[in-house]
N, C-alpha and C positions, 0 to 999 in steps of 0.2 A: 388561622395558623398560616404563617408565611413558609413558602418552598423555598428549601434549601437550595446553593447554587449546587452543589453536588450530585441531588436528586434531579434535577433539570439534567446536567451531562450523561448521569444514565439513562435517561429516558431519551434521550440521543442516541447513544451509542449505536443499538441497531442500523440504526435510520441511516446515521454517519458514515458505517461500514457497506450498505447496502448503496448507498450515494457515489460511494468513493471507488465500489469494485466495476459500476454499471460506467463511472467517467473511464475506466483504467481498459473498459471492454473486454473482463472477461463474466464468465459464468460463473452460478455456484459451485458446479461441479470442478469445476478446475479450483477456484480457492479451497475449496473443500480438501480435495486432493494434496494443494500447499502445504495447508495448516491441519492435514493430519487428523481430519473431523468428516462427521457425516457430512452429506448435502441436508438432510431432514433437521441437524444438531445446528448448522448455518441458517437453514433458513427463520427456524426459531428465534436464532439472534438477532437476524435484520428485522424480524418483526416483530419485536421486544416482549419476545413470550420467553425466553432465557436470556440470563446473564452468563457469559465468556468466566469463566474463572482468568485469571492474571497470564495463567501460561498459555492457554489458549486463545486469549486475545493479543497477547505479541506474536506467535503465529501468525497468527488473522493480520495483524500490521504488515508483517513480512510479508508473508502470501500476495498481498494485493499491492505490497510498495510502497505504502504512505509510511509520510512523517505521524510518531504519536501525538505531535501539536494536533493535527486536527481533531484529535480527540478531547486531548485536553484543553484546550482552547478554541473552542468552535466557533466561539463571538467573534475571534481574530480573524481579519479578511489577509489570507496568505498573497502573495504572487502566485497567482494563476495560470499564468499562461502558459500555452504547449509544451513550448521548449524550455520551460523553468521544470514543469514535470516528468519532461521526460530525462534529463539534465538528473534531476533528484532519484529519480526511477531509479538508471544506470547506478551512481553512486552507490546507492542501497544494494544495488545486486553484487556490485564490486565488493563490498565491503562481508557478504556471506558466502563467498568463494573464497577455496582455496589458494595458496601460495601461488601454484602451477596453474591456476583457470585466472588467476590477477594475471601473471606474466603474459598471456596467452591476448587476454581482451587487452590490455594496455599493447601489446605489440598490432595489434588488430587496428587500435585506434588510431596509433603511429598511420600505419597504410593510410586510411581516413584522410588523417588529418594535414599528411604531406603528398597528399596524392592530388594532381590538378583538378581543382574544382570544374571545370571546363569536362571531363570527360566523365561519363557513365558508370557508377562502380556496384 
């Protein structure tokens, strides 16, 4: 009997999330904390002894800052590189803050970005 491609992605998923929290350097305990779940209920997931119900797995995406491509499309080789993730990271975080924390890091980034690269900031 041939394996579906959708049973392969689950039997990923753990692995995926466990891969993607250790590149992003944090702990369980801190995504745990994110997405509103045990550390014991996470570690389950990354080693494919539970499956994420739906709402608990977009948490888990949030929490740790990835695109859900990686999820859904694992085969896909993304751009990888630092500053593309950290570039997406930001994005993501903009995009679940409020009105008043957007105005705040966009005037933040202003400084940044008009600020002489030549000096220490």
């Amino acid at each position: 009997m041939a394996i579906k491609d959708d049973e392969v992605l689950t039997d990923k998923l753990g692995e995926i999330l466990k891969r993607q929290r250790e590149k992003a350097g944090y702990t369980r305990e801190v995504i745990a904390e994110r997405a509103k779940i045990g550390v014991r209920h996470l570690a389950a997931i990354e080693n494919e002894q539970r499956m994420p119900s739906a709402k608990v797995l977009l948490r888990l995406i949030r929490a740790i800052g990835i695109s859900a491509d990686l999820l859904a499309y694992p085969e896909r080789k993304l751009d990888n590189t630092e500053e593309v993730r950290e570039t997406n990271q930001i994005i993501r975080l903009i995009h679940i803050c409020d009105r008043r924390a957007r105005k705040a890091a966009k005037a933040m980034l202003e400084v940044f970005a008009y600020t002489d690269k030549t000096e220490d900031i």
